[in-house]
N, C-alpha and C positions, 0 to 999 in steps of 0.2 A: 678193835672196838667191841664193847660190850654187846651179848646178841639181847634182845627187847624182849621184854619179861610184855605179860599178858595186860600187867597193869600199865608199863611204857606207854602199851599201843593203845590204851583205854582213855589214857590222859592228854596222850597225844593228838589223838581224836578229836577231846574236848577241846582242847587249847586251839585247832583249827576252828575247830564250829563257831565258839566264840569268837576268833579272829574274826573268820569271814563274814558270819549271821548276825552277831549281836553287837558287836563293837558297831557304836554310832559313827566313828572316825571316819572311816571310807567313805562312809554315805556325803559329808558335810564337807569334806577339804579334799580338795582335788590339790594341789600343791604337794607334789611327793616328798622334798625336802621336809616340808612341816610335820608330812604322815610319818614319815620314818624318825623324827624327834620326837612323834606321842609314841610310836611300836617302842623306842627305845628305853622309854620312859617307863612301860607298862611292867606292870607288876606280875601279871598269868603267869609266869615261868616260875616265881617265887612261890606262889599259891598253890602251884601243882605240883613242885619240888615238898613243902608243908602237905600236900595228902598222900605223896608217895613215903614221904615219913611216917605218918599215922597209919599207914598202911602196913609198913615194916616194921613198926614198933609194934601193930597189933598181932604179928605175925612171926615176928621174932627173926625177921630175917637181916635186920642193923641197919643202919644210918645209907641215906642218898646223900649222895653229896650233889647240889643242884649242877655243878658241872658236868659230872656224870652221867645227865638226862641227855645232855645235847651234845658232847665232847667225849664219850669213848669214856671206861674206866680208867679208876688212875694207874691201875698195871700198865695198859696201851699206850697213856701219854706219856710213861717214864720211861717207856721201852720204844718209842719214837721220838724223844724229845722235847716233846711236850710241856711248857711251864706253865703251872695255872698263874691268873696275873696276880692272885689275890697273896702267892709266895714270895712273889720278885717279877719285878716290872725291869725293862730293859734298859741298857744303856740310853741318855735321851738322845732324841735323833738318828738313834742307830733303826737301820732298817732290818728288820725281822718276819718272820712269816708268822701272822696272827688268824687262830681260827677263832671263827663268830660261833653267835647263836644258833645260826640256821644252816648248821654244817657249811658255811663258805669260808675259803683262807685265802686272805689277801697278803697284800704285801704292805707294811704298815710302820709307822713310827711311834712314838711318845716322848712328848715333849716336857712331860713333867707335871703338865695339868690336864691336860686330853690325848686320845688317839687319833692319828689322821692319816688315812688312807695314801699311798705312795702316789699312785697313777695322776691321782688329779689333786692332791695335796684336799681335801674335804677333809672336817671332824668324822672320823668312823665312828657315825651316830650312835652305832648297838654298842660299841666298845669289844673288845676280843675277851674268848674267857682264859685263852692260854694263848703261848707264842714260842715262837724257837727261832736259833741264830739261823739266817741264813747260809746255802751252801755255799763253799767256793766258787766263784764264776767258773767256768767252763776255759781251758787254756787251748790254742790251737798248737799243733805239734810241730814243730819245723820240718821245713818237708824235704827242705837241699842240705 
């Protein structure tokens, strides 16, 4: 994973502040299914992926790519496996391990029109930004 440039942990910052202090959301719906449909829906991650650009454009140091903020570079994700979804989405129904937004990986499917969480079959609201095949199950050795 990429280590966080000074502006990262700047935006980063914001992006919590905002979440916690000034998003009306929390305050008004107690309903966490509903809250995590508007966090999914929410734009901040785009907004501040566009000032780390203007940032690097002013500065010459080249293009974020918004997966990048929250998913490692794309050296680490090629070199662990990592597919962004926006290259290649998975077999449908095939189960795979999908990492989110908020550095969590679950275990996940696609069926073609959404993603949906394996454990309890739910729409994985945030959607994954990449995924990788699962490993082999685990074999026990014969013992006799």
């Amino acid at each position: 994973m990429k280590e966080a440039t000074i502006m990262d942990k700047i935006t980063e910052e914001m992006m919590e502040y905002v979440c916690d202090k000034i998003c009306r959301f929390p305050w008004v719906i107690s309903d966490q299914e509903k809250m995590d449909e508007i966090c999914a829906n929410c734009e901040m991650g785009k907004h501040v992926c566009n000032i780390l650009n203007e940032y690097n454009r002013l500065n010459d140091f080249g293009q974020t790519q918004c997966g990048d903020l929250l998913a490692g570079s794309g050296a680490d994700q090629e070199k662990h496996g990592w597919i962004p979804v926006e290259e290649q989405l998975p077999e449908e129904s095939k189960r795979v391990l999908a990492a989110g937004r908020f550095d969590d990986i679950q275990v996940a499917y696609w069926d073609k029109q959404k993603w949906y969480l394996v454990i309890n079959r739910r729409p994985y609201n945030y959607g994954p930004l990449a995924w990788m095949p699962l490993p082999e199950p685990y074999q026990l050795a014969e013992r006799w």
